[in-house]
N, C-alpha and C positions, 0 to 999 in steps of 0.2 A: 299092324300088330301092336298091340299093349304093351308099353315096358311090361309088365308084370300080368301070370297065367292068373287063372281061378282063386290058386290057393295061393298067392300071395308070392309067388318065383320068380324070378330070369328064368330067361327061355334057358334051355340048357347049351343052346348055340351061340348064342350072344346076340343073338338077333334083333334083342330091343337097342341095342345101342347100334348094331348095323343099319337096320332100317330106319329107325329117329336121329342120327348123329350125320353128322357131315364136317368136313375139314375146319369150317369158320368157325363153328357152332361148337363142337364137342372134340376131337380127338385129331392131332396132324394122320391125314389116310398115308404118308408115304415117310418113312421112318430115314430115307435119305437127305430130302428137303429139310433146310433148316424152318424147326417152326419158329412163327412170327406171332407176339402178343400184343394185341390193339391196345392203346396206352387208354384208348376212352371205354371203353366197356370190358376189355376183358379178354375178349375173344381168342382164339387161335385159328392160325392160318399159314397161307404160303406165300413168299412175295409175289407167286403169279396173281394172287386174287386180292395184293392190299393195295390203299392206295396214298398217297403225299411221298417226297422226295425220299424220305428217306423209311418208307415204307410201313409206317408207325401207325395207319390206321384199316379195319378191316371191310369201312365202309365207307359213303360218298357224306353220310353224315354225319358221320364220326370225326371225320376229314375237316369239317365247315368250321370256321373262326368262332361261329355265333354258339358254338358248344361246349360252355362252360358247367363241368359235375365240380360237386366238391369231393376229397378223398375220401373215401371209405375209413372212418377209425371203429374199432370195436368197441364195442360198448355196453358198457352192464346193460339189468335189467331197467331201464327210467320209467318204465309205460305208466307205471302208478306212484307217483313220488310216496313218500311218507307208506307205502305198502311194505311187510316184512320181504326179504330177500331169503329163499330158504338156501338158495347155494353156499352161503356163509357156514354153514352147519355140513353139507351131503358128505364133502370128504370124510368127517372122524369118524373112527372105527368103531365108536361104541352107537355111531345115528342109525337107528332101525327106524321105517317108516310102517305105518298100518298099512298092508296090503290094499290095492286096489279091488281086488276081486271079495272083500271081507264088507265092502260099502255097501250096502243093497241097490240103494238111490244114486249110488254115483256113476255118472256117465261111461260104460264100455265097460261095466264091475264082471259081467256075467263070460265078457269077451276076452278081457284082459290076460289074466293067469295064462291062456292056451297060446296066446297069438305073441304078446308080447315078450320078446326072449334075450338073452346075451346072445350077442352074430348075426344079430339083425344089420342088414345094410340100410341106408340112407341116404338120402342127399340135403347139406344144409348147406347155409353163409359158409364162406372160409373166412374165416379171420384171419389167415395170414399169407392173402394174397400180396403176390410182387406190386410194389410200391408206383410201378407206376400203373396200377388199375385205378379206375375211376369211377366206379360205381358196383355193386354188390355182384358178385360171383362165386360160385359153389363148387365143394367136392363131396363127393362119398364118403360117409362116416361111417363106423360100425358101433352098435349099444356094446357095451362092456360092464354098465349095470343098471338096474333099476330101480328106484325108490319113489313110490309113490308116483305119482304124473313126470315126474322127473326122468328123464336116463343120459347116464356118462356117453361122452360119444368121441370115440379118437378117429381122426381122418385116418382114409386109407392112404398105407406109406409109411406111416410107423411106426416104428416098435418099441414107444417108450411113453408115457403119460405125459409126454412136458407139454402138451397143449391140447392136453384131453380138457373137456369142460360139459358143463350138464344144459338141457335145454328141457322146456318142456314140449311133450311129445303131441299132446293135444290144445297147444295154442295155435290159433288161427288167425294170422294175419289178414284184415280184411282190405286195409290200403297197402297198394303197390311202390313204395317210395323210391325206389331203385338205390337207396342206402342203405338199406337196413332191412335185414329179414327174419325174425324170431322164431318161422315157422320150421316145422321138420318136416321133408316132403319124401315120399317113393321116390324108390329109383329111376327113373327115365321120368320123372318129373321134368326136369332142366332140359328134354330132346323134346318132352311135348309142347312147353313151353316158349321153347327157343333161348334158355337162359345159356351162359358160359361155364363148362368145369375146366374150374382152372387147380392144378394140381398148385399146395400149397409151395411157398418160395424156401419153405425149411430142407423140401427133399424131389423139387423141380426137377435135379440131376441126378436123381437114382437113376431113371431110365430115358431111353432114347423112343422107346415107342409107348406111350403110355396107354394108349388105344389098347395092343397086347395084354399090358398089364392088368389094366382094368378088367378085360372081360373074361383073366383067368383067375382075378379073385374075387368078381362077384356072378359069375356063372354057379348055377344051383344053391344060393345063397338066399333066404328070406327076407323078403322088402313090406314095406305097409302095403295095402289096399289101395287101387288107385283114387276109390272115393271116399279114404279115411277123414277128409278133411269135411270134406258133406255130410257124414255120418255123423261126425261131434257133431255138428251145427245142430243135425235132426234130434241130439240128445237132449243136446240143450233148450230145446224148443218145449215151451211149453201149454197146455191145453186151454188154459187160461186165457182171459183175452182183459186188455184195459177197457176200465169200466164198468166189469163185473161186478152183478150182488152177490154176495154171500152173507153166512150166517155166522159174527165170531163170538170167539170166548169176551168178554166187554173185560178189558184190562182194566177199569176202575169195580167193576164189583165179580170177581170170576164166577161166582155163583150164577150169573145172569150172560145172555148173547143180544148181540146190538150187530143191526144190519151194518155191512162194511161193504167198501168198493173198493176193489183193485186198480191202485196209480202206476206200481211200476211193476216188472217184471226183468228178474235177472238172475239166468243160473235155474230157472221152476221155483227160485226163492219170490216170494209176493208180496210186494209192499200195498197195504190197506190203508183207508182210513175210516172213521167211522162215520152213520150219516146222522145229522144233524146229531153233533157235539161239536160244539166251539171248541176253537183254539187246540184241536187236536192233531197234535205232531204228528201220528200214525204210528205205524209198527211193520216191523218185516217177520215171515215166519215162510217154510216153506210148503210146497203147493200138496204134499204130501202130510201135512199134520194135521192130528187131530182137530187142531184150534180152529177151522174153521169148517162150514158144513153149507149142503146145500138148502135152495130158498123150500123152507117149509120143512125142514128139520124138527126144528125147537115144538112147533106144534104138534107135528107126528108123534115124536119122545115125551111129551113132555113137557120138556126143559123150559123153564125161565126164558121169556124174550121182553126186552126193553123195546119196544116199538110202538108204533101206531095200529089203533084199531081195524083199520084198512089194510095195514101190510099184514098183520098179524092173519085176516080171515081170508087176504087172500093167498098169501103163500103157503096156506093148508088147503084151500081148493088145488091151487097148482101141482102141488103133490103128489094130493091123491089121483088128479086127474091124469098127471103125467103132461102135463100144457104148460110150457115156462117161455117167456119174456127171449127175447133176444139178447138179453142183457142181463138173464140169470142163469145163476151158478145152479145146473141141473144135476139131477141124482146120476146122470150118467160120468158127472166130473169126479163126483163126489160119492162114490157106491155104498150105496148101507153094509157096515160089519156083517160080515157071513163066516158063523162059528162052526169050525170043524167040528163033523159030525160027533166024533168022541164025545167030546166036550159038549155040542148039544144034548147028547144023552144023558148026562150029569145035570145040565139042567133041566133037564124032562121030571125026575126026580127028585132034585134038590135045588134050592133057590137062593141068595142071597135075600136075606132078612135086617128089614130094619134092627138098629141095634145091636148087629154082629159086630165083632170085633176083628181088627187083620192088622198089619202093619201096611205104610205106605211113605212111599219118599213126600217130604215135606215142599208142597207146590211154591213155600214163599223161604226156602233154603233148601236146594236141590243136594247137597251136601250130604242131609240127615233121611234117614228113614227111620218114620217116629209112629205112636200105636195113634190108631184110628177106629173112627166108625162109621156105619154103615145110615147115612143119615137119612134116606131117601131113594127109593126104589123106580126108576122110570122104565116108561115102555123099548122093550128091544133088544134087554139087558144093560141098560148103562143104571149105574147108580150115582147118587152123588156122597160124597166123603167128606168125614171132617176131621183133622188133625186135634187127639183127644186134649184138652187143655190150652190151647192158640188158636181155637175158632172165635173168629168174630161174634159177638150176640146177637147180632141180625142174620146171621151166614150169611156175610156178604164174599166169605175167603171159603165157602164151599168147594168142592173141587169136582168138574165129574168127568168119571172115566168108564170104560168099558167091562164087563165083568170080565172080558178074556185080558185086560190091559198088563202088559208085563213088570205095569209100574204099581199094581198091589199086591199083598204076599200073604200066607197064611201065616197066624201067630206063631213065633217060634221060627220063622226064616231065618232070620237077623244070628240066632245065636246059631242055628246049624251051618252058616254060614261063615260065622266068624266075624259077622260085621258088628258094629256098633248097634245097637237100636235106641234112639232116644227117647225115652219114657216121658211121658205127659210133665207140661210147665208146670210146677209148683210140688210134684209127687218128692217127697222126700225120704222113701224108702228106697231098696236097691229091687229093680223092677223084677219080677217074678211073673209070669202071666198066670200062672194059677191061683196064684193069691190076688191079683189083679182083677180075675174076674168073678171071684167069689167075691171081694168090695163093692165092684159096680154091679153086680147082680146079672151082668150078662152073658153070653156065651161068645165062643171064637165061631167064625167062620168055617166050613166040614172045608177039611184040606182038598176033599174031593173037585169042589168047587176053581179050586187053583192048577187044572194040569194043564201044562205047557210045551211045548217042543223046540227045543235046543239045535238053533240052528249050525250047520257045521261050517262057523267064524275061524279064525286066526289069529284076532285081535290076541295081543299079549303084552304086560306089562312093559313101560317104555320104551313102545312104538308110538310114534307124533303123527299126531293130525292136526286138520283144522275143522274148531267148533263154534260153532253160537253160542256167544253167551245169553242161553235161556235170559237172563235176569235183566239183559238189555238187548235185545235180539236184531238191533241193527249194525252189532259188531261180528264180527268173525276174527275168532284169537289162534294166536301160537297155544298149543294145546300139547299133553301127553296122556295116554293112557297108563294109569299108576295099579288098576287092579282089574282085575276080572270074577265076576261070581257067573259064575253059568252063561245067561245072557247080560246080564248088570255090566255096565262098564262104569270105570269111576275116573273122571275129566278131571284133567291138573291145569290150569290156565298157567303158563311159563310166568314166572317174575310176580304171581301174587300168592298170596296165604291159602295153606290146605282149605281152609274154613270155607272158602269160596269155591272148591270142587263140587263137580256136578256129575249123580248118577245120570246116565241114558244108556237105554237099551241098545244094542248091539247090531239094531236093524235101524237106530233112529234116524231120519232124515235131518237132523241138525248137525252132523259127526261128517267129513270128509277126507277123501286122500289129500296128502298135501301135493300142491301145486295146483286145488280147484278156483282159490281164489286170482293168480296168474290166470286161468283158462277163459274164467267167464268176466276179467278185469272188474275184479270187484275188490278192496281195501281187504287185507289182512293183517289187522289191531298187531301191533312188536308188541313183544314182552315187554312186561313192567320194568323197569330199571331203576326203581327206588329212590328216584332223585326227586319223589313231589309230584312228578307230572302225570299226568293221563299214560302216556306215553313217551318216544321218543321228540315225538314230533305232535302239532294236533293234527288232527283230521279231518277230512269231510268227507265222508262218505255219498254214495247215490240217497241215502234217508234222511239227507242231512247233517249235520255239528255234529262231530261222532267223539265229543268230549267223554271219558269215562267218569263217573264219580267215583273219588278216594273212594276206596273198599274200607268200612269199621273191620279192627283187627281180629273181631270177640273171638271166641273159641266156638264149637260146636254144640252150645248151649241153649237152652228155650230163649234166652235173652236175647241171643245173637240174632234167632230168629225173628225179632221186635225191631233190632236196628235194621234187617236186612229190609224189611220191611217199608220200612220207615225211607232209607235207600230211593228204594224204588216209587216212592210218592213223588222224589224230585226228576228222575228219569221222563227223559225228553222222547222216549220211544220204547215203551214198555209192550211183553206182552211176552209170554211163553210157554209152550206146551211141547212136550216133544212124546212121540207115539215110538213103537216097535208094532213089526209083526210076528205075528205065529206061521210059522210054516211045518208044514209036514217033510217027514223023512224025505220025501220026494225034492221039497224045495220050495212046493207052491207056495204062495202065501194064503194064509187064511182068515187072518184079524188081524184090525184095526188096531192097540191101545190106545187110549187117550192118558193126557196126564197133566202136566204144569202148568201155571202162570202165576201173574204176580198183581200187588193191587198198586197202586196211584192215589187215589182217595176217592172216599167212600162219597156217590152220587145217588139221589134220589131220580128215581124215574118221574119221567117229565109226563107222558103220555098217558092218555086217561084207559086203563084194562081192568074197568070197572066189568063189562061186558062181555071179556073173552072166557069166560067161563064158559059159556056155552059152546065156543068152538071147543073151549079142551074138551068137555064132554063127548061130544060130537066124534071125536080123533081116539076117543079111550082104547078103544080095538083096533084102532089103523095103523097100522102097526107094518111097516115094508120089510123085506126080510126074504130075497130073492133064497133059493135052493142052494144057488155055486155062486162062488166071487168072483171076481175079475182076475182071468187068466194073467198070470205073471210072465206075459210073452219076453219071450227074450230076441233080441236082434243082434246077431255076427254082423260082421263088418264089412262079410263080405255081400251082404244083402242091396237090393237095392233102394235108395232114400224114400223112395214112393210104399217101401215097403215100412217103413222103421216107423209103426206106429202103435198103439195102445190100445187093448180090447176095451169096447163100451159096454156096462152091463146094463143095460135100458127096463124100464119098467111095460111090463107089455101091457100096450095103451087095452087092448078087448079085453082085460083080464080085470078092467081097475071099472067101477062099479061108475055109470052116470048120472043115480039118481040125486036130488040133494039132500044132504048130509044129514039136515033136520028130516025126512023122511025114511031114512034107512031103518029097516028090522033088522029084530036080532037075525033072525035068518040070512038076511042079505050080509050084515056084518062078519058072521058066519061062513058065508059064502067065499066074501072077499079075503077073510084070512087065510080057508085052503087053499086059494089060487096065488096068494101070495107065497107058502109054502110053510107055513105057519100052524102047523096039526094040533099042538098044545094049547096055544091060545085058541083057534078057536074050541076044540074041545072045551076050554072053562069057561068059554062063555057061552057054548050052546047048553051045557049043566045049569048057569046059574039064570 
């Protein structure tokens, strides 16, 4: 039988420790016999079953000269030197964490709130096993609180905090050291295992039969999953594989995409680098953002691609065709934006138009949300944006994002909101949008164009997380959430300048519970400490020298916006974009955003796309645009691992057209767009 039923119980007999426990192992069976504790591992027992003269060990090998442990001492967190320690912080009274179940993207969000409770039982390390044990032994704790990946846990026995201490719940120890155990494991873990519960030495002599004890205070009591441990693993797991193409945002011109390959993989976070550019340090961003897209994107859309002639014609064949490479990043990784139908009906009727005006957070100071315009219309609904008076002359600091993206707003947000909006560099009246766009002669954006659904978050002003810093995205900082506008959240990085706060959406995958960086042993940047340094300590990160550079002090001004800039030319691993989604009342998800990044310096394209004009032509109506998105499956814990995996939305291969490309009718183009699911366009292109 299972230590633990279906739903996560003790039998109500006690039958998991009857059946999995035995006198050596777990509990003395005869409360007359004095029990006996093996000085080398732990154990308990009877002197009928130990063995040496004076009865000191439980086994023949325990027994042997040649077995030399060292003691057991407790010990902080060391796994990651120079990583922040959040236990420093969990005790004060005023530390609120961002809920785990508020994450969208974070590991067991959807699971968490239901399963995870105060009176939860456990088995961990005892830290304050009798002196003379010699190697790691466990007792039964109970949560008593929860914050974040964190929870408080007091052994069973007593009645007071003096040696309550917090662990995190989903870290997995993957070597066995027999000194140290960081993991939190179900109850009858330590009977399947064969490990020792040894009741701690503070309260050994409350009772005489501990067996008793135990199984009348954790009979009908809730434990983890017995395959909680395999579960995170399958969370963490990502679809991704090393080696992968993809299509990213090119962190020296954002306006443009430049093939990238995936080097590492940690946490579904993806470290890239780009192909053919020298001397590129890469970037990390996660597997979930917009910044990067699958092979033959950019052509489909549109969009600006820095490449070669050859990848360029054939990654719009692969496309269309639905035929990708072994070693590319296909539309089933990567699903095309599928806008809930509301909002498609708004665009049936009304479109984004070059020239419209909206506000939009500034991609090279996440800080600010400044007036923008509509600079360019691509196929699928993305358009691209330019920040009104800080656009490059070449639009090299173009931005594009999605029309449903929750990172642009209709004119007039900013003040219904309460927020700041930063008026165009060099405007030296006090900003007016009506007078605004009787000046430029243009019109705002129809508000219709902007409906969204307000997912139902928790987020609430300071509660702490840990975030990417957009601006150098190989870091993960000490973070606070300091405001909230509907889905807008506004990031406070601990120990540096408001100026340096970052809007992200409230579903973004760059925002996590604290203790994810502990989970998936990746650096968690300390707060600044004002003494000059980067940090505490330097760093090195899995991306490499995770030096931060001095943040300029400026204020939230067009200027600051020039130094931040400017910043980020010296950054050793640039690159930034952070997405939300839209879901409906229901929950599902519906759309993509797209949003941020930053520049480096400005690069000319090497590659001769003298000639891809004819493929864009060629792709002007191919346009992908499945019916439904990708189911937002969700996976209980109590599932099993072969189960915990991710709906693929696949392009159905009979439906995508074989003639070539240069021979397609309008009819046939026609054709291919209803079966894509596409009624609008093609309508206007069987009209024209």
């Amino acid at each position: 039988m299972d230590p633990v039923d279906t739903n996560g119980l003790l039998d109500s007999e006690g039958e998991a420790l009857d059946e999995r426990s035995n006198s050596s192992s777990q509990f003395a069976t005869n409360p007359d016999e004095p029990t006996l504790l093996c000085e080398r591992c732990g154990r308990q027992g009877t002197a009928a079953t130990f063995y040496g003269k004076k009865k000191q060990y439980c086994s023949f090998s325990c027994s042997r000269p040649s077995v030399v442990a060292k003691k057991i001492q407790q010990k902080k967190n060391v796994r990651l030197p120079g990583s922040f320690d959040w236990r420093t912080m969990l005790d004060k009274v005023e530390f609120e964490a961002g809920p785990v179940s508020s994450f969208k993207f974070a590991p067991l969000s959807e699971w968490w709130a239901r399963n995870v409770t105060v009176g939860m039982k456990v088995e961990v390390q005892n830290h304050d096993a009798p002196d003379v044990i010699q190697r790691v032994v466990y007792w039964v704790a109970t949560i008593h609180d929860v914050k974040g990946y964190f929870v408080k846990l007091r052994y069973v026995g007593f009645d007071d905090e003096s040696l309550d201490f917090w662990a995190n719940l989903c870290y997995v120890q993957e070597e066995d050291t027999h000194l140290v155990d960081h993991s939190v494991h179900h109850v009858g873990w330590c009977a399947v295992h064969e490990r020792p519960l040894v009741p701690p030495k503070t309260i050994e002599n409350k009772t005489k039969d501990w067996r008793d004890y135990m199984v009348r205070r954790l009979t009908g009591s809730k434990t983890l999953p017995h395959n909680f441990h395999q579960v995170v693993r399958e969370k963490l797991k990502s679809r991704f594989e090393i080696g992968m193409r993809v299509e990213a945002v090119d962190k020296t011109r954002l306006s443009s995409l430049r093939v990238a390959v995936v080097q590492k993989i940690v946490g579904r976070r993806l470290f890239v680098k780009y192909e053919r550019m020298e001397d590129d340090e890469g970037f990390w961003f996660h597997e979930k953002s917009p910044m990067i897209h699958p092979v033959g994107w950019a052509r489909m859309t549109g969009h600006e691609l820095l490449s070669t002639e050859e990848y360029a014609k054939s990654s719009l064949s692969k496309a269309l065709n639905n035929k990708f490479g072994p070693k590319d990043a296909s539309w089933t990784l990567l699903p095309p934006i599928v806008v809930h139908e509301e909002v498609a009906a708004e665009f049936e009727t009304t479109r984004f138009e070059v020239g419209m005006k909206l506000e939009v957070i500034d991609p090279l100071n996440l800080s600010m949300i400044c007036v923008g315009t509509v600079f360019k219309v691509l196929r699928s609904h993305f358009l691209m944006i330019a920040v009104d008076g800080a656009t490059s002359p070449n639009g090299s600091d173009l931005m594009c994002y999605h029309a449903t993206s929750p990172y642009i707003f209709p004119a007039g947000f900013c003040k219904a909101a309460g927020v700041t909006l930063q008026p165009p560099h060099g405007y030296k009246k006090t900003f007016d949008w009506d007078e605004y766009l009787r000046e430029t002669k243009s019109r705002a954006a129809p508000m219709n164009l902007f409906k969204r659904v307000l997912p139902a978050h928790e987020f609430q002003p300071g509660q702490w997380v840990e975030a990417v810093d957009l601006m150098d995205p190989k870091l993960v900082c000490v973070a606070q959430v300091t405001k909230v506008v509907d889905r807008l959240l506004r990031i406070h990085f601990e120990g540096w300048d408001d100026s340096y706060d970052q809007w992200v959406d409230c579903e973004s995958p760059d925002i996590f519970p604290i203790g994810w960086c502990d989970m998936v042993e990746y650096i968690l940047t300390p707060p600044n400490t004002g003494n000059g340094l980067e940090s505490p300590v330097q760093l090195q990160t899995p991306g490499g020298a995770a030096a931060r550079k001095k943040r300029d002090s400026g204020g939230s001004t067009g200027g600051s916006r020039n130094k931040k800039k400017r910043r980020m030319g010296r950054a050793a691993a640039d690159g930034a974009i952070v997405k939300g989604d839209i879901r409906s009342s229901s929950g599902r998800s519906w759309s993509r955003g797209v949003v941020s990044g930053e520049v480096k310096k400005e690069v000319i394209a090497s590659d001769d796309r003298s000639n891809l004009g004819t493929i864009e032509d060629a792709a002007t109506s191919s346009t992908i645009e499945p019916a439904t998105g990708p189911a937002d499956i969700t996976q209980t814990i109590e599932a099993t691992p072969a189960s915990v995996v991710e709906h693929e939305m696949k392009i159905k291969e009979e439906e995508t057209p074989k003639l070539p490309l240069e021979s397609w009718t309008c009819e046939q183009v026609v054709k291919y767009l209803r079966a894509q699911k596409c009624p609008g366009t093609a309508q206007a292109v069987a009209t024209n």
